[in-house]
C-alpha positions as a Markdown table, in Angstrom:
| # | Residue | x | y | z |
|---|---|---|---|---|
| 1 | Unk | 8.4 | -13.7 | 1.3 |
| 2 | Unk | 11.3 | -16.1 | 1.2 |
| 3 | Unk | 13.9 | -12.8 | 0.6 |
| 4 | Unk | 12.9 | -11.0 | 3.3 |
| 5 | Unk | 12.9 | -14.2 | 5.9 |
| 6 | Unk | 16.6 | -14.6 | 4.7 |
| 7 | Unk | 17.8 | -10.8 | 4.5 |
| 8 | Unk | 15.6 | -9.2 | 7.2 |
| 9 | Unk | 14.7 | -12.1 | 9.6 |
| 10 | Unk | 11.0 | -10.6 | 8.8 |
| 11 | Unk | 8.4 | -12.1 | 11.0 |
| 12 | Unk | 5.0 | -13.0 | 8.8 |
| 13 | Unk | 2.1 | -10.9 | 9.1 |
| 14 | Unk | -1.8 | -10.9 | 8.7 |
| 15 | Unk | -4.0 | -8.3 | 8.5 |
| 16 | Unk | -7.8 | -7.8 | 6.9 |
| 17 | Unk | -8.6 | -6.4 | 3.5 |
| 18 | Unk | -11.0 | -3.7 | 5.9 |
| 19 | Unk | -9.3 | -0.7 | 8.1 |
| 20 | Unk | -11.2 | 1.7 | 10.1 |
| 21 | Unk | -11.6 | 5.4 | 9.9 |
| 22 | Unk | -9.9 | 6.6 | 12.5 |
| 23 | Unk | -6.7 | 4.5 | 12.0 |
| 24 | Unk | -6.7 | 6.1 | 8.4 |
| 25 | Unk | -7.0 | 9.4 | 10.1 |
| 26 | Unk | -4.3 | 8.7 | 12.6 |
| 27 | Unk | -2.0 | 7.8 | 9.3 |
| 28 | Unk | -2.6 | 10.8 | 7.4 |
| 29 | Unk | -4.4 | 9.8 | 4.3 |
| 30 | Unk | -7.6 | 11.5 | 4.7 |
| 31 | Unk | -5.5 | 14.6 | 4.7 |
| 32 | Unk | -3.3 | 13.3 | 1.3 |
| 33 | Unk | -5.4 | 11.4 | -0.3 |
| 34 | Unk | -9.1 | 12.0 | 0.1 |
| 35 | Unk | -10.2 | 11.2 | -3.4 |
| 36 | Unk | -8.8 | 7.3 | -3.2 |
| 37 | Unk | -10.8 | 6.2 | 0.1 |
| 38 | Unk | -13.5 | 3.8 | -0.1 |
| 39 | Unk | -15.8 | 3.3 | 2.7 |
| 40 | Unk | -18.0 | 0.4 | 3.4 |
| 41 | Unk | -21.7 | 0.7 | 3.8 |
| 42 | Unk | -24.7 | -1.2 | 4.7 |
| 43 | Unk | -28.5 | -0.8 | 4.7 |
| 44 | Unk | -29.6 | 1.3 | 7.5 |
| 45 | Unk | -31.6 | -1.1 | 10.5 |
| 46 | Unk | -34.9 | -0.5 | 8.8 |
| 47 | Unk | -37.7 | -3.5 | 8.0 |
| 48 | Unk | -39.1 | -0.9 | 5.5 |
| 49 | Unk | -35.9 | 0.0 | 3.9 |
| 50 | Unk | -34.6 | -3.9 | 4.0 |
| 51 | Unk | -37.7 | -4.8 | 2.5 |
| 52 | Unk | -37.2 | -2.0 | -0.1 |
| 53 | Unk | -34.3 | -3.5 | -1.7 |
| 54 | Unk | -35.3 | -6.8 | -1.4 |
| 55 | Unk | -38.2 | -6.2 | -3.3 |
| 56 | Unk | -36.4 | -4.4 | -6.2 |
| 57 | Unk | -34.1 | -7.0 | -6.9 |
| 58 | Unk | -36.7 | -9.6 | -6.1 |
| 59 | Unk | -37.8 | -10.2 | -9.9 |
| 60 | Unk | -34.8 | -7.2 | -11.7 |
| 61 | Unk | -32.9 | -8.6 | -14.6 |
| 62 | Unk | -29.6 | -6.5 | -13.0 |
| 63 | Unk | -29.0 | -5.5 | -9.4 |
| 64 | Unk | -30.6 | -2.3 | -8.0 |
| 65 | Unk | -28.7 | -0.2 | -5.7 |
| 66 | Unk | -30.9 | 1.0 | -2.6 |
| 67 | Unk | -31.1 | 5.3 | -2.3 |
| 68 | Unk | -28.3 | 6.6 | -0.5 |
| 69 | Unk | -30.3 | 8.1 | 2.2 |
| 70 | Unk | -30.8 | 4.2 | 2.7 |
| 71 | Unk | -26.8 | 3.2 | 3.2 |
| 72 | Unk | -25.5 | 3.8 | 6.4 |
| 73 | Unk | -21.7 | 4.7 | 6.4 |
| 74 | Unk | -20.1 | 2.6 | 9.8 |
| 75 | Unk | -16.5 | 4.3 | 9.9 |
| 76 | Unk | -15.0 | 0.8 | 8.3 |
| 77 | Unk | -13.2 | 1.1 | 4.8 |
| 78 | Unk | -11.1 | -1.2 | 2.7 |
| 79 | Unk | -7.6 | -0.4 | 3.3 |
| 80 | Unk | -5.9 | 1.7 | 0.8 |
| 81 | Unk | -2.1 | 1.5 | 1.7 |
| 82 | Unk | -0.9 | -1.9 | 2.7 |
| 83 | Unk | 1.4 | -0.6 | 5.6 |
| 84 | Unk | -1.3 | 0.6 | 7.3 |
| 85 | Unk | -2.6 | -1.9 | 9.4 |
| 86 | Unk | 0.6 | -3.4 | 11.2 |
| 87 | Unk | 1.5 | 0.0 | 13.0 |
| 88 | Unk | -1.7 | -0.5 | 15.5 |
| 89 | Unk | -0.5 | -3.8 | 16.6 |
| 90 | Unk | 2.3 | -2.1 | 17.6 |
| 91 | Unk | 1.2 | 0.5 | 19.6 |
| 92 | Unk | 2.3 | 0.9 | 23.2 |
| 93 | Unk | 5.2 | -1.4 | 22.5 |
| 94 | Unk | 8.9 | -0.4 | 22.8 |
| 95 | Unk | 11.4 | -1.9 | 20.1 |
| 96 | Unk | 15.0 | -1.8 | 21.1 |
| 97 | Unk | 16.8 | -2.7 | 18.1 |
| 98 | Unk | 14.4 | -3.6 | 15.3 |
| 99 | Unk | 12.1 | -5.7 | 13.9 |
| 100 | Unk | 10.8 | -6.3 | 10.2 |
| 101 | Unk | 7.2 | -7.7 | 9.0 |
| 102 | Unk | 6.0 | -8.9 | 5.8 |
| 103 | Unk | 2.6 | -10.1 | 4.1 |
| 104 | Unk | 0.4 | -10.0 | 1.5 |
| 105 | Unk | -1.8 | -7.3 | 1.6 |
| 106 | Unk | -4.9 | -6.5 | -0.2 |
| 107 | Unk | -4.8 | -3.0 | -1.8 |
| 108 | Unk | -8.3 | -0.4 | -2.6 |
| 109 | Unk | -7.6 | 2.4 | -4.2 |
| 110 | Unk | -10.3 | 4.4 | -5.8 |
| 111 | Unk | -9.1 | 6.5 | -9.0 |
| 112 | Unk | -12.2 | 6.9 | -11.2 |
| 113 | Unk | -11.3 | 7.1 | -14.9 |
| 114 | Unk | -7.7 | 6.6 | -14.3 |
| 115 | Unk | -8.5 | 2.6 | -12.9 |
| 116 | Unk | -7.5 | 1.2 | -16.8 |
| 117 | Unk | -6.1 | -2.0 | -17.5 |
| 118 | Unk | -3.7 | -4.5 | -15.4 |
| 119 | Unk | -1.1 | -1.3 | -15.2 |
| 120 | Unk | -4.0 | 0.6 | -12.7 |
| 121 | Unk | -6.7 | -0.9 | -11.0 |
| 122 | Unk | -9.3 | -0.8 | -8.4 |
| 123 | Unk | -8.5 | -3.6 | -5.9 |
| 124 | Unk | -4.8 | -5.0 | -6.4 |
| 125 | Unk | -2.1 | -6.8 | -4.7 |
| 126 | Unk | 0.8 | -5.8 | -2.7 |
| 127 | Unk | 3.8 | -8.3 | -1.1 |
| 128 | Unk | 4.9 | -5.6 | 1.8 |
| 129 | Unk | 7.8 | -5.0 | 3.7 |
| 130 | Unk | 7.8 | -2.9 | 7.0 |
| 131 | Unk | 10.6 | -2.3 | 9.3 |
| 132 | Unk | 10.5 | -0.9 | 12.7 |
| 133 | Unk | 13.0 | 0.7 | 14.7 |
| 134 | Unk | 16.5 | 2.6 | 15.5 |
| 135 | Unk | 17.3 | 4.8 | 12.7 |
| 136 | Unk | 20.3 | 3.2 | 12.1 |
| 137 | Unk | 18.6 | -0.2 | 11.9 |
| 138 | Unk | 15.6 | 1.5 | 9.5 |
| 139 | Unk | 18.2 | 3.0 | 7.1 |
| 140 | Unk | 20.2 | -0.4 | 6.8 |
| 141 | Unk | 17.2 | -2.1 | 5.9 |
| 142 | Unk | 16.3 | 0.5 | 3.5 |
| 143 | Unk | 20.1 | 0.2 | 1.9 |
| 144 | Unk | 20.0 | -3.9 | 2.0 |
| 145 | Unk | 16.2 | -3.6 | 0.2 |
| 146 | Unk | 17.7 | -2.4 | -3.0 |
| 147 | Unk | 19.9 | -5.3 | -4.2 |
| 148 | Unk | 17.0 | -7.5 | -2.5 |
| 149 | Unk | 14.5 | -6.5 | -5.3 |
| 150 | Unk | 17.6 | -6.1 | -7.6 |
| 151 | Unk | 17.7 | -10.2 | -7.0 |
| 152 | Unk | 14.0 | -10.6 | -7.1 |
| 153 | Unk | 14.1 | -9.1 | -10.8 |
| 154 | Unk | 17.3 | -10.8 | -12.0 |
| 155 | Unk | 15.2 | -14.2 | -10.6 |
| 156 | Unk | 12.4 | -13.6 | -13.1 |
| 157 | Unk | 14.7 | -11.9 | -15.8 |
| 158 | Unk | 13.0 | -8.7 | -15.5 |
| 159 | Unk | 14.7 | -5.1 | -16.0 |
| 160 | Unk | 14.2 | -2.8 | -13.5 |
| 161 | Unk | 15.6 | 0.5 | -11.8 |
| 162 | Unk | 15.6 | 2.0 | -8.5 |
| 163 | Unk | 14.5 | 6.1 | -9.0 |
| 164 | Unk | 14.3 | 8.6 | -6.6 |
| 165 | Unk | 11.1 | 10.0 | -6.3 |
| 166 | Unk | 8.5 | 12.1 | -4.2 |
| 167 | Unk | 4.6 | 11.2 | -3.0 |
| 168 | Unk | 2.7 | 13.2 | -0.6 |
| 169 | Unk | 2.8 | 10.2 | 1.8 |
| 170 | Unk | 2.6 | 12.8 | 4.4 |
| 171 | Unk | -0.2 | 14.9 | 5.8 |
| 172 | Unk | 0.8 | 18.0 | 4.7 |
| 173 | Unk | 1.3 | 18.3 | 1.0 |
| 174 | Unk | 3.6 | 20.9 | -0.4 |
| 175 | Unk | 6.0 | 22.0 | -2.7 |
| 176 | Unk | 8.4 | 22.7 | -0.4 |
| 177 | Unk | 7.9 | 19.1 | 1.5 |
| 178 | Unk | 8.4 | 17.9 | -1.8 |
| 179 | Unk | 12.0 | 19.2 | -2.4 |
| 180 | Unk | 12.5 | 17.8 | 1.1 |
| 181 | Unk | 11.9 | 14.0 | -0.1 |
| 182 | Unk | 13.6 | 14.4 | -2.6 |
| 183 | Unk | 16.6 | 16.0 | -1.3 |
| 184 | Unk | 16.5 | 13.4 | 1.5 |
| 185 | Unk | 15.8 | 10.4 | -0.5 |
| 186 | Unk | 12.8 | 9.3 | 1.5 |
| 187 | Unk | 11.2 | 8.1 | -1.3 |
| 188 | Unk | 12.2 | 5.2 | -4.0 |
| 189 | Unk | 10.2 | 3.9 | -7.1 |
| 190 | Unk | 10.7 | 0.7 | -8.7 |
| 191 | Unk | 10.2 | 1.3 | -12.1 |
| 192 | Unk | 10.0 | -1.9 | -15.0 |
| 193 | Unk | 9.4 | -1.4 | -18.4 |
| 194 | Unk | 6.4 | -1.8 | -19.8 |
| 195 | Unk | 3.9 | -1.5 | -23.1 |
| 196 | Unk | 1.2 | 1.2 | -23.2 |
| 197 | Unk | -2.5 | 0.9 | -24.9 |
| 198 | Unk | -0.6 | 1.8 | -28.2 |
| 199 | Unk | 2.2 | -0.1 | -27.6 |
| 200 | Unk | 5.0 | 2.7 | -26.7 |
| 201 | Unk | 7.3 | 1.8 | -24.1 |
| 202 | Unk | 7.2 | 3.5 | -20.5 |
| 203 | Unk | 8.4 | 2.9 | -17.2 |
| 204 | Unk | 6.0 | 1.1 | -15.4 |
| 205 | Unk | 5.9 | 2.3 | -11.3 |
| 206 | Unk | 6.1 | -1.1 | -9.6 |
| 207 | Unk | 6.4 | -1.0 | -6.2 |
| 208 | Unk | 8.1 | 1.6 | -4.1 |
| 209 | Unk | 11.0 | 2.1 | -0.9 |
| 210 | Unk | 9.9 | 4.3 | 1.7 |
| 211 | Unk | 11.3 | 6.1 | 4.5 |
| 212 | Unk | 8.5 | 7.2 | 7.4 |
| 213 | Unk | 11.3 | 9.2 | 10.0 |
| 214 | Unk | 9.1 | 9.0 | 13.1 |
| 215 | Unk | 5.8 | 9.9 | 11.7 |
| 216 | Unk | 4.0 | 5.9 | 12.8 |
| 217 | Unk | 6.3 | 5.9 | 15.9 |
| 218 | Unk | 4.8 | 9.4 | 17.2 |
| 219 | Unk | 1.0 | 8.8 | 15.9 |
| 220 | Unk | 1.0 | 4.9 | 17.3 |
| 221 | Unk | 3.1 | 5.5 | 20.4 |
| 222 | Unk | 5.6 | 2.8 | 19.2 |
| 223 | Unk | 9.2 | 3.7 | 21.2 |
| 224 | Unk | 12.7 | 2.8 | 21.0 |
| 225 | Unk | 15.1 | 1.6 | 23.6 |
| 226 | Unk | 15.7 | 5.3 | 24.7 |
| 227 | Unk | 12.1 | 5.7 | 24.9 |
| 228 | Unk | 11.7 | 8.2 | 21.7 |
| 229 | Unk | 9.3 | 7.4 | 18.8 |
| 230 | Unk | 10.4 | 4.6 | 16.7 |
| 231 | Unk | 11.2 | 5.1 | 13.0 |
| 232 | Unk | 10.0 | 3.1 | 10.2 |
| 233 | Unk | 10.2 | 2.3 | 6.6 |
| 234 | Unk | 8.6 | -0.1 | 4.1 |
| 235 | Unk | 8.8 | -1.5 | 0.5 |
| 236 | Unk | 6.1 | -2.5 | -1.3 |
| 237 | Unk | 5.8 | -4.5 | -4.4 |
| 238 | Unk | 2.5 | -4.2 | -6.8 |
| 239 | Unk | 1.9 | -8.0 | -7.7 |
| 240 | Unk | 0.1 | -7.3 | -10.3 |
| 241 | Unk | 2.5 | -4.8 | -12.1 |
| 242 | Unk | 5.1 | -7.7 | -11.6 |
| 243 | Unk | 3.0 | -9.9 | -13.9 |
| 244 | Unk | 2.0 | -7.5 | -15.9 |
| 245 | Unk | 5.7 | -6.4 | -16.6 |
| 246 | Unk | 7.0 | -10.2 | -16.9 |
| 247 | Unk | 4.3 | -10.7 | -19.8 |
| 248 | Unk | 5.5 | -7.1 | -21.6 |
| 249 | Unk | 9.2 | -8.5 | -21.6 |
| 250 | Unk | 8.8 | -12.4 | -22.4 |
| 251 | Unk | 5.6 | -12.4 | -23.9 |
| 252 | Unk | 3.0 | -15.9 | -23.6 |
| 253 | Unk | 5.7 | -18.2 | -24.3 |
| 254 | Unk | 5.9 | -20.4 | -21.2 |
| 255 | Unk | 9.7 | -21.5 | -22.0 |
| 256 | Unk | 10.3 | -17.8 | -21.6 |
């Protein structure tokens, strides 16, 4: 947070761990990434049903989960891209220059059997880095965030590299879009070496540099001084990937 205050004048942001539907739909990620959503559910408005539960886990030795014909599904999920919720507070504005914003967001992503150990998990944490704005002031701060994290790693002694890389952060996912980021350079991973389940060595994908073009500017009606659709960009760092890296390279010693 400190890095960003000093190199991009970011302003500090909050937001809730919860996101609803239709702002997930206005992003895209229904259409890219169906599989990782989680929604959030309650008991349907039913004495019966209420009572139901109650009663099962009244006198159970583990928790009983009521029939899914009993869970009603409100259009609320937990967010699973910590970029997400800024753009709607910024609808409807017009940003002449640029501006940057940074928190600490809560992360869901659901990946069945591949949520494994500190290196991919359910529910993690992600320090985030949006900027809003001219293209000329986006693509600085995408140029000035490399040597940022580059100082962020040399702080806590940790090796790291910058790689290009692709993602369907888009709604349309395709080869050919594919070629495009990477062609472009829309896309960086941070990657830090890391220890596998058997001890091998691999690069460990801990956070990542993104370019948006206008794609939030156009969907959230967020303008420039010219009155076009803003662009964005943001960097985000996986927390716990940072620790989890730091422990791989120094070990448990605490003088290290």
């Amino acid at each position: 947070g400190d890095l960003y205050r000093k190199a991009f004048n970011a302003k500090d942001g909050h937001y809730p761990a919860m996101i609803d539907a239709d702002t997930l739909h206005k992003c895209g990620y229904f259409d890219s990434h169906p599989n990782a959503v989680t929604f959030v559910g309650n008991i349907v408005e039913d004495f019966d049903a209420i009572e139901e539960f109650r009663r099962a886990n009244s006198c159970s030795e583990g928790a009983h989960m009521p029939p899914h014909d009993h869970v009603h599904i409100d259009g609320m999920c937990l967010n699973p891209a910590a970029c997400f919720p800024c753009y709607p507070t910024l609808t409807g504005r017009t940003i002449a220059e640029g501006e940057a914003y940074s928190w600490l967001g809560r992360v869901f992503r659901y990946e069945s059997r591949n949520i494994n150990g500190l290196d991919r998990l359910y529910e993690f944490n992600v320090r985030e880095l949006v900027f809003v704005g001219s293209e000329d002031y986006v693509s600085g701060c995408r140029r000035k965030a490399l040597p940022v994290v580059e100082q962020l790693a040399a702080e806590i002694d940790i090796d790291c590299q910058v790689q290009t890389a692709t993602d369907p952060f888009f709604a349309t996912v395709s080869a050919a879009k594919k070629f495009w980021q990477a062609a472009q350079e829309v896309k960086n991973e941070i990657k830090i070496p890391a220890l596998d389940a058997e001890g091998e060595v691999k690069q460990l994908a801990c956070g990542s540099i993104n370019l948006h073009g206008n794609f939030f500017g156009k969907r959230f009606d967020i303008q420039d001084a010219d009155g076009e659709p803003v662009q964005t960009g943001c960097v985000g760092l996986g927390i716990e990937r940072w620790v989890l890296a730091a422990f791989t390279q120094h070990g448990f010693d605490e003088k290290r």
